[in-house]
N, C-alpha and C positions, 0 to 999 in steps of 0.2 A: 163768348170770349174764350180764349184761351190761355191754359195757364202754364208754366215753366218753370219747374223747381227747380234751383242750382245749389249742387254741394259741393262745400269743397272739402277736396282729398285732404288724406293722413297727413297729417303736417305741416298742412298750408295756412296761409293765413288769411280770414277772413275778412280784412280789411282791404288785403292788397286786391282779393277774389272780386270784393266789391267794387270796388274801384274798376279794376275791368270790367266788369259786370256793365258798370254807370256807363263807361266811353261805348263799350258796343252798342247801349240801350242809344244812344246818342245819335250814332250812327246810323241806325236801323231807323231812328226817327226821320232823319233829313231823308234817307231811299223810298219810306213808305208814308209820306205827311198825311195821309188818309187815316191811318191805323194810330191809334191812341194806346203808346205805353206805359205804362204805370208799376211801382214796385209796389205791391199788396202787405208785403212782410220781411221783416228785414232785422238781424241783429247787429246788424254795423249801430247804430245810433245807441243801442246799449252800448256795447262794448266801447267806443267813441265816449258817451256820458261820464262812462267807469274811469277810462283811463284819466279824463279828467279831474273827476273827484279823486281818485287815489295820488295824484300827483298835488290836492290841497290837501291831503291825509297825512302825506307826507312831510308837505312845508309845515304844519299845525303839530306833527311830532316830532320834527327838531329844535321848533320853538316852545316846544313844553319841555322837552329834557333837558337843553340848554338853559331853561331856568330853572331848574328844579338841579342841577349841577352848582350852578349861583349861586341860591337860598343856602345849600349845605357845604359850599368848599369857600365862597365869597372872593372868587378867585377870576381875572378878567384873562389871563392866562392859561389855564384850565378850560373855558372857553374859549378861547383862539384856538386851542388844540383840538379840543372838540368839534369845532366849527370848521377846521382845516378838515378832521378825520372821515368825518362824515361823507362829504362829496367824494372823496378820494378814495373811498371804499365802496360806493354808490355807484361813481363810472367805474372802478375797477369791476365789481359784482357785470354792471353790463355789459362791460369789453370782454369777459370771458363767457357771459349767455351768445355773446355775441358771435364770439369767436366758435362757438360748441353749435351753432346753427338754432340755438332757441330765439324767444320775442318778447316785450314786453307785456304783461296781460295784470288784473288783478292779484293772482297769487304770487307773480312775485313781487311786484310792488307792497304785499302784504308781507313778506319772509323779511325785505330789508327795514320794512317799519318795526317787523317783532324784534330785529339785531339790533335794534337804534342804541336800546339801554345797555347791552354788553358790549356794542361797538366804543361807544363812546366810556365806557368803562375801563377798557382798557388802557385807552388813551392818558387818561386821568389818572390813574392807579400810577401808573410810570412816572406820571409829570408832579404827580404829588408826592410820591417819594424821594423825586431829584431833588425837592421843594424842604423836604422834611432833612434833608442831607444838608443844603446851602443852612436852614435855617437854624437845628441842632447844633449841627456836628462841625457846622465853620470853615468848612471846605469850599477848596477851592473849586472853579467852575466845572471846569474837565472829571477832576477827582471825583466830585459830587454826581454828575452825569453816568461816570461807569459804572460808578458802586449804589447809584441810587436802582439804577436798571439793571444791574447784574441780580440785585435781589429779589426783584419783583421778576424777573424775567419764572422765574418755577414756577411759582400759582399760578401766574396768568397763562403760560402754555398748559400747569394743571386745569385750569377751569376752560380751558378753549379743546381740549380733547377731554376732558369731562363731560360737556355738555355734546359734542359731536358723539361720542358713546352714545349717550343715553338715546340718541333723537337716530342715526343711522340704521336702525335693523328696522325703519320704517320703511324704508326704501326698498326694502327686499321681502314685506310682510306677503303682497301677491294683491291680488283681487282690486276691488275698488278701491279698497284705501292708498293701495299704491299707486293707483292710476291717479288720485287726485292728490296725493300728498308728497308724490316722490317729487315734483319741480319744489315746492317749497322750500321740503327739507333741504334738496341742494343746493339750492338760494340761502340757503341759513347756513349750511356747512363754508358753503365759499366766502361767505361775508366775515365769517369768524377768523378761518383760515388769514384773508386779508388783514382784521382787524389787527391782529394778533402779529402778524409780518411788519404792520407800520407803526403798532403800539411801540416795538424793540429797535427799531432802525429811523424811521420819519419824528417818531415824539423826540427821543435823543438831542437829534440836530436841531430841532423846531427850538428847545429848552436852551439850548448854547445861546440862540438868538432875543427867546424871552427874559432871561434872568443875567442877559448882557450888561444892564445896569443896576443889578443886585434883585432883593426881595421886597422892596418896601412894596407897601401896597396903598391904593388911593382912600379916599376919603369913603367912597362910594362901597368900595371891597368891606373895608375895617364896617361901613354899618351893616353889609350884609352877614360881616363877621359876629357883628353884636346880637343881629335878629338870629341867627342858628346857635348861639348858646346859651341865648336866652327864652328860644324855646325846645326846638328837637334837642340839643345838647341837653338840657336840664332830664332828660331821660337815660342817660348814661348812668345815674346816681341808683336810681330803680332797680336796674338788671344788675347792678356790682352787689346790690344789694341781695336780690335773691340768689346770686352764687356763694354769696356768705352764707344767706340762710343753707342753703344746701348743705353746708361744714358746719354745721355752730353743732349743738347740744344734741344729742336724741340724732344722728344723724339719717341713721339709716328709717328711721323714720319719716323726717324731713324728705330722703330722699323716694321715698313711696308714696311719699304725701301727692309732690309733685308728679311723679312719672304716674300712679295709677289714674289723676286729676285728670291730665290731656288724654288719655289712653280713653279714659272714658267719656270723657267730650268728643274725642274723634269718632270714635263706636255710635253714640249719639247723632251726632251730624251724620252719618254715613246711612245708619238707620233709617232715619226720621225726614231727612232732606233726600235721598236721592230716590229713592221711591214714590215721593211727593212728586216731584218734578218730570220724571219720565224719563222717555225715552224717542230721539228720532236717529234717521240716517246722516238726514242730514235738513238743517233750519228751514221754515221756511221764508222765501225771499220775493219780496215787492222789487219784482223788475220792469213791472209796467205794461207787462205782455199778459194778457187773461185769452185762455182757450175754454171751447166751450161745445161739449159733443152733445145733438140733440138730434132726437128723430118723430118721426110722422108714423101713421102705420104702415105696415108693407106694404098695403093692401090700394095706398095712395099712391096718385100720378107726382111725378117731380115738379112739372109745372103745377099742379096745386102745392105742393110743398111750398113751392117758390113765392107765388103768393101771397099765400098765410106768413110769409118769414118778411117782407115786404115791410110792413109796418114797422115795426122793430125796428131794422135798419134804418128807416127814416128817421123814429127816436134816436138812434143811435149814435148818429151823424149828426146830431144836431146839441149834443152833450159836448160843453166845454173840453171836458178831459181826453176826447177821443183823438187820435193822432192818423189810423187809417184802420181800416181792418180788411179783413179776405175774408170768403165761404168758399167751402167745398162739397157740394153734394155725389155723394154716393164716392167712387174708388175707381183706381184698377188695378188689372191680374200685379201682384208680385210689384206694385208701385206701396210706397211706405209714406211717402213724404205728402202726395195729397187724397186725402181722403182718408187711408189704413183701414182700407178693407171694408170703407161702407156699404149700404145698400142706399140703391137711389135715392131714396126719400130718407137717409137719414146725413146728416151733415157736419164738419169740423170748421170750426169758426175762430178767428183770430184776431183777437183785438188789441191793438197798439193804443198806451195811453202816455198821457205828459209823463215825464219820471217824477218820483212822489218830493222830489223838492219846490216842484212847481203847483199844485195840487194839496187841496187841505185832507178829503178821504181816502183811507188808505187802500192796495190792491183790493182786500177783501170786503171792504163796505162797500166798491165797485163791482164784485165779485154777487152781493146779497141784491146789489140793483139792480143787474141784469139777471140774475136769476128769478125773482123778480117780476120782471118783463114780461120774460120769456113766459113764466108759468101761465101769463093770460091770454098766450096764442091756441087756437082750436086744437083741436087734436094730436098736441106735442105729449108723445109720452113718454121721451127721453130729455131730459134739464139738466145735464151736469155741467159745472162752471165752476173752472178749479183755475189755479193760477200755474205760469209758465214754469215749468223744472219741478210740479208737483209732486215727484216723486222722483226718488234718489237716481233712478235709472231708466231711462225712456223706456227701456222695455217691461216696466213694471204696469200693467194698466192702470189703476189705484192707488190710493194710500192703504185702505183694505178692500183687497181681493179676495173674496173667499171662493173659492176655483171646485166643483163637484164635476168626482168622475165615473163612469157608468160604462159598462160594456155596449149596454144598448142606449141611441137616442131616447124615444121613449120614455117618459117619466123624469127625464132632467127639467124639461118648461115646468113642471110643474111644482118639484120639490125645489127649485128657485124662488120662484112667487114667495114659499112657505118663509125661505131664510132671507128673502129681500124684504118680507114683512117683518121680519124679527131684527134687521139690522138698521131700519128704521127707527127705533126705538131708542139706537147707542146714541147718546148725548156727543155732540162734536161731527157729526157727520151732517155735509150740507145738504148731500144727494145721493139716492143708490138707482141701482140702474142694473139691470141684466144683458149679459153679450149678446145673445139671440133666447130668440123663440116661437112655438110653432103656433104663429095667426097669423100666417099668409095665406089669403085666400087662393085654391084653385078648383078650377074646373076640369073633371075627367072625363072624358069623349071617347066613348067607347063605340066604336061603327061597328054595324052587323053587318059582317062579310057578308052573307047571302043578300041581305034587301039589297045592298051597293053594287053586287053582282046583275042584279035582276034588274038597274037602270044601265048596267053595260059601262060602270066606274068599276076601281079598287080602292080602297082602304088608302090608297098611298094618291091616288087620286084626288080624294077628300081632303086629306091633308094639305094637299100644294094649293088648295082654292082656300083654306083657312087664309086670310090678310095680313100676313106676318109679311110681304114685301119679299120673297122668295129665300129671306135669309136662313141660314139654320137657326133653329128653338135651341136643340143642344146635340151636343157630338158624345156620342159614347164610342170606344173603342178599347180593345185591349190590347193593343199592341206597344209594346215596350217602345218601340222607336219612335210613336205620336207623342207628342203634348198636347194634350188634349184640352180643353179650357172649354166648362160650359157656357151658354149666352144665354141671356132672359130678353125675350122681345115682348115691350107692351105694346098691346094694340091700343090705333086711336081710330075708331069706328063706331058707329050710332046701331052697330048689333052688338057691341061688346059692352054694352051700357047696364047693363044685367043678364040672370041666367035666362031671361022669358026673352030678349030680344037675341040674345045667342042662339038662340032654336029655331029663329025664323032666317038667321044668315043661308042665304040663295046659295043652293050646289049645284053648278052646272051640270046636265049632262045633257046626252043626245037626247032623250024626251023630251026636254026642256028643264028651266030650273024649278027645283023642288028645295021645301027647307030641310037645313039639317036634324032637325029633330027626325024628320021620315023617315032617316037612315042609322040614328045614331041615339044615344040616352045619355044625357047630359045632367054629372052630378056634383054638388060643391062639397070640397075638403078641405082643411085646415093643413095645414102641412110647414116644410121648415123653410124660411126665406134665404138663411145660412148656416151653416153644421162646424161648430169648430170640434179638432181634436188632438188630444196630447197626449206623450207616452201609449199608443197605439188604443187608447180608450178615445170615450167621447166624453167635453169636456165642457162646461159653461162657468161663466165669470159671474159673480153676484159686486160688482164695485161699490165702492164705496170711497165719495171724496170729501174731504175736512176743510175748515179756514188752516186752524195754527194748534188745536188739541195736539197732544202726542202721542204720536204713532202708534206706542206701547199701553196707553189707556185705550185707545180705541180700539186696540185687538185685540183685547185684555175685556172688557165690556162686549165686545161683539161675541167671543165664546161664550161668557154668560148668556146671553143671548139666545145661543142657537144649543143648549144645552137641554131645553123645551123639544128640541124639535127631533125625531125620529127620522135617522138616514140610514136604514137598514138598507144596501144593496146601494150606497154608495162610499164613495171616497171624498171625503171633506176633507179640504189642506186653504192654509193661508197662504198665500205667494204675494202679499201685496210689499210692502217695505219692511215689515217685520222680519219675512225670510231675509233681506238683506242687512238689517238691523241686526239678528243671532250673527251674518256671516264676519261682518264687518267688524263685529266687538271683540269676537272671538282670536279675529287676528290682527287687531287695535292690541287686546290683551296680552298675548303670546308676543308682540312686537317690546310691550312695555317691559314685558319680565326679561327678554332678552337683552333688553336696555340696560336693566337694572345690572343684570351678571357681567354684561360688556363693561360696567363703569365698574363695580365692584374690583371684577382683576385689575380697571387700569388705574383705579386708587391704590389697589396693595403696589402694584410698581412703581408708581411714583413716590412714597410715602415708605414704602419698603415696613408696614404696618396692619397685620389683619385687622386688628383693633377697631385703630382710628378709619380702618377705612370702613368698615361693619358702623362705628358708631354715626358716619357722614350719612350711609343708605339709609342706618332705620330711623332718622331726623326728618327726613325724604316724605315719609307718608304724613307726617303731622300738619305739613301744609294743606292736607286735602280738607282739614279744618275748614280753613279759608276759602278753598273754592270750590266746596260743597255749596254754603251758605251766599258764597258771590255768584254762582249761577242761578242761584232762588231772588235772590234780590233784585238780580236783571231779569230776572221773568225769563229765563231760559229753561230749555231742555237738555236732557243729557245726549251727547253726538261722536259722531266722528271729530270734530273740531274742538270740541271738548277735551275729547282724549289724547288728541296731540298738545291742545293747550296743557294739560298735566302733564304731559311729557316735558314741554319748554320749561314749565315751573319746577320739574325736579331738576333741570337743567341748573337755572338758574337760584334756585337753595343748596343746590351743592357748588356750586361758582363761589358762593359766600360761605358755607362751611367752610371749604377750603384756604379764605382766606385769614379766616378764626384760627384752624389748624396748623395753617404754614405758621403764625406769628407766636401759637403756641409751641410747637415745635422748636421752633428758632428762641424762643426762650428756656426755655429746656437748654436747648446745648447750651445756654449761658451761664448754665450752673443753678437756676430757680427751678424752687418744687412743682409739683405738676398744678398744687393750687394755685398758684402763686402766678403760673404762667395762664392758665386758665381765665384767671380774674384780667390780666394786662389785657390778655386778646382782645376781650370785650370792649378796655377800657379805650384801647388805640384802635379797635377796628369798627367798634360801634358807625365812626361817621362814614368811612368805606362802602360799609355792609349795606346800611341804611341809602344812602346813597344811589347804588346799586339797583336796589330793589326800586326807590322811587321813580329813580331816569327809566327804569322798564318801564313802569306803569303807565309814567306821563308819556310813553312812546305809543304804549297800546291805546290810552285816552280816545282816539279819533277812531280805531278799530271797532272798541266797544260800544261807540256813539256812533256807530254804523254811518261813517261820515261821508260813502261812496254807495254807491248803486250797485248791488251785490255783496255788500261786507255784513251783510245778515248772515251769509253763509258763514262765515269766520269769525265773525262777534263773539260766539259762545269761547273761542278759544283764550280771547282777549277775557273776558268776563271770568273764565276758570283763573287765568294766570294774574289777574288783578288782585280778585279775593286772596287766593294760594299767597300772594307775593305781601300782599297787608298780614294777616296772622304768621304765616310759615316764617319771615325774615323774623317776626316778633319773639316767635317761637325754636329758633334756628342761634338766636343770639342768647340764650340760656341755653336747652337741654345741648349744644355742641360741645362748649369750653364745660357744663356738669358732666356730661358723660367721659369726656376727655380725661377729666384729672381723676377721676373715681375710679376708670376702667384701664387706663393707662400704667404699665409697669413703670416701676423706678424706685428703685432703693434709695433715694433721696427724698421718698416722700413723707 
């Protein structure tokens, strides 16, 4: 057969690739009805799956947030508005990816699920204060509309470039993280941007026409009315409560009671959980695609490889779950995509399976079945079976690679063996496996000029009657201008069947034929089948592949490990995900603190307040309470997705800080003390705040519940910002409005 790998280029889309792809395959079928085409592998049907699940991810988080809007405002209006905002911010978001030449994929279908909760938040903040105006203050329609919006119109542009601060210096951090994070985050930025345009101009108009026949509310409203104050309302009583304590008797006590309290629960959780938990680059993900690198020895024909591999694939193919798969034995020069560089008898395999919603075992119990398998085929001594995107970067070979380098080949096969036996032993690894090494058998043919002479041959004579079919064995040259490319020719002849029938292969000459051995001494050597090398050394890979351990215990356990083992006169380094793990966190990190100082200066401007704008930031880390302990609970690791999710969550507790603070503030100029106004905040913004924080979570619901095919990847971010968004709003709705009035100047107080 013949195989044809097709990629597409920077930019392209691989749906559309495909699709061409299918019509030319089409094509080529009716020209050639003899010849049978087949696609062997294929990511259109993931990506197809995906967009389909992310598209019920989506409809299943607007109908969680819109109820969870209900339970807490009981308002069928508020809902219209939201239920208007939503789509209209959704095809706006794509008429501008549109218009920018991007496409619809996973991650930003994932961006506009994470805005669902501040999109529609905004909406509502507006319409409930026009609400709060008709219903207080007895104004009229119009009057009610400008002065309800004229006053929300601050926090809500404060918390919609609050949160585009904290989340932008991602975009420009470099490296991986950018390459996967930067569509998101623009996807979040724009969505905000919109939300934010239509909260102040579309809710407005939308409210003239809702409250055209006043405020009353239906039978249905008033119960949902009853059910939120009779339960989440009944916790407004709580938090009034502990801002008194914070004033009463002993205060400064009270007040160290509490701040050292969380200070040292946070230090705790910080300690205790995320060192428990670990560390990846990135999740890993049942997409249904299992690859699987295995070899024979060198020293084997490929038609015996083919063989022995024969079986299996008849199992294989006869397993419900299996949808198609490909093999590729051996490689070529400078090709990546089939084979990557094998040797004939070793092979890359690819199995397509049902997607796991269809399917009771997961990738990885498929994963332990064919490895498995495989393990009882003859002379396989390469078994690695790891799952599709196993590692954060194609170019990574492993999960742990631990990579020794050496000036001279020599003595690398073997001080491999020593740490491929020692990595065997790390708990969490399925398979290890060495890049090469030297048990390829050869035979050395050294001909005695003179005997060869004396049948009236040369040396070069002898050579062209070896059975190699006149091709060249291999091209040496040093000329800068060749490319040179060695070739390995097997022979298949009934003298190359061993070293004793090679000695009898017939050498023509004018006396007649004589065997080779007459002429020549014939010895076997072990030698190298392939030579990798790096940084102008020589280098060999010891891999190392996992199910779901993390990354940072395995490399972490695999140094233990090889701490036994004596590598004088080499260079041991990890290059497997871990190197990308250090690179990735480091500028995860540096992205966050640049976050942090970008929000910092645009709370003092807005706020015109060092204060309260220092007291909003250091409220910020108490939420990692919460999704310390909510990535432990979902059985996560700590990632790249993690760390943007902590970014959206400081996002989103500084959203609600600030709207504690505006109400604080605006009491203050009314002439109330700074306690006094502290306590109201709480009292009026309690169902706000809460609110808020809920419609996020029930947005992120279907993200965390990995409700698409690849949102494993992104789950952990959902799972940070759930836990963060349950404690941190908890926590966000005292120490802001305590810190406030205690640390706040005013001669009034």
């Amino acid at each position: 057969g013949i195989a044809l790998s097709i990629h597409v280029a920077p930019g392209g889309s691989v749906l559309e690739v495909s699709k061409a792809v299918r019509a030319e395959m089409a094509k080529l079928q009716q020209e050639y009805p003899n010849i049978s085409f087949e696609i062997a592998d294929t990511q259109r049907d993931l990506i197809e799956q995906s967009n389909d699940n992310m598209l019920e991810a989506l409809r299943d988080a607007i109908i969680y947030t819109l109820l969870v809007i209900m339970i807490f405002l009981g308002n069928f209006r508020a809902i219209i508005a939201a239920g208007l905002s939503i789509p209209m911010v959704f095809f706006s978001v794509i008429a501008i990816i549109w218009m920018t030449g991007g496409e619809l994929n996973i991650v930003i279908y994932t961006a506009i699920i994470l805005a669902l909760g501040m999109l529609t938040d905004d909406a509502v903040v507006v319409l409930e204060n026009i609400e709060r105006h008709l219903v207080e203050s007895k104004e009229e329609l119009q009057t009610a509309i400008k002065k309800g919006t004229k006053e929300v119109i601050s926090p809500v542009f404060a918390g919609t470039i609050a949160t585009i601060a904290i989340l932008f210096p991602l975009m420009f951090v470099g490296g991986f993280p950018q390459k996967i994070f930067r569509p998101l985050i623009e996807t979040l930025i724009i969505a905000l941007l919109v939300s934010y345009f239509l909260s102040i101009t579309f809710i407005p108009l939308l409210s003239a026409w809702l409250y055209r026949n006043g405020v009353r509310k239906s039978k249905i409203e008033e119960g949902f009315e009853w059910f939120y104050q009779n339960t989440i309302g009944r916790l407004v009583a709580p938090y009034e409560g502990i801002i008194k304590f914070s004033n009463g008797g002993w205060k400064i006590v009270r007040r160290v009671i509490l701040t050292v309290g969380v200070i040292s629960f946070l230090i705790f959780s910080l300690k205790s959980v995320m060192p428990t938990i670990g560390k990846d680059a990135m999740p890993p993900m049942d997409t249904g695609i299992i690859k699987a690198q295995i070899a024979f020895s060198a020293n084997d024909a490929v038609d015996h490889a083919e063989a022995k591999l024969k079986p299996f694939l008849v199992w294989l193919h006869k397993q419900p779950w299996v949808e198609k798969s490909s093999i590729a034995f051996g490689g070529e020069m400078g090709v990546l995509s089939l084979g990557s560089g094998n040797l004939p008898t070793e092979a890359s395999i690819t199995i397509n399976a049902v997607n796991r919603f269809e399917r009771k075992q997961t990738l990885w119990q498929l994963e332990d079945e064919i490895r498995d398998r495989l393990s009882k085929i003859e002379g396989l001594k390469r078994n690695d079976v790891f799952d599709f995107g196993a590692t954060a970067l194609a170019s990574i070979k492993a999960t742990v690679d631990t990579r020794i380098y050496s000036s001279q080949a020599d003595g690398l096969s073997g001080h491999s063996k020593e740490i491929a036996k020692a990595m065997e032993t790390v708990k969490g690894l399925t398979s290890v496996s060495t890049s090469w090494d030297k048990d390829f058998s050869e035979y050395v043919i050294d001909i005695d000029r003179n005997k060869a002479l004396r049948y009236g041959i040369t040396p070069y004579n002898v050579a062209m009657q070896i059975p190699i079919k006149g091709q060249v064995a291999s091209l040496n040259a040093n000329l800068e201008s060749m490319n040179t490319q060695f070739v390995r020719i097997y022979l298949k002849d009934k003298f190359t069947r061993n070293l004793e029938t090679l000695k009898l292969l017939p050498i023509h000459t004018k006396f007649g034929d004589i065997p080779l051995s007459q002429i020549a001494s014939i010895k076997k050597e072990l030698t190298y089948a392939k030579i990798e090398r790096d940084r102008m050394l020589y280098s060999l890979d010891i891999n190392g592949y996992r199910a779901k351990r993390p990354v940072t215990h395995l490399t972490d356990d695999t140094l233990e490990a090889l701490k036994s083992i004596k590598s004088d006169g080499f260079i041991v380094t990890q290059t497997g995900d871990q190197a990308q793990i250090d690179d990735s966190f480091k500028r995860m990190a540096k992205a966050i603190g640049l976050g942090i100082v970008v929000l910092l200066v645009a709370l003092i401007a807005i706020y015109r307040s060092v204060r309260l704008a220092i007291i909003m930031i250091l409220v910020m880390p108490l939420s990692m309470i919460g999704a310390s302990w909510g990535i432990l609970l979902f059985n996560k690791h700590s990632c790249m997705p993690s760390l943007l999710g902590i970014l959206l969550l400081f996002g989103i507790i500084i959203k609600n800080a600030i709207l504690l603070i505006d109400f604080y503030q605006a009491n203050k100029e009314k002439g109330e003390s700074n306690f006094q106004s502290a306590l109201d905040s709480v009292t009026v913004r309690f169902r706000p705040v809460m609110m808020t924080a809920f419609a996020t979570i029930a947005g992120m619901i279907p993200i965390a519940m990995e409700k698409a095919v690849g949102l494993e990847r992104l789950s952990p971010l959902a799972d940070v910002a759930i836990g963060g968004l349950l404690v941190g709003t908890l926590l966000t709705l005292i120490y802001v409005p305590m810190y406030a009035y205690i640390f706040d100047r005013d001669k009034n107080r």
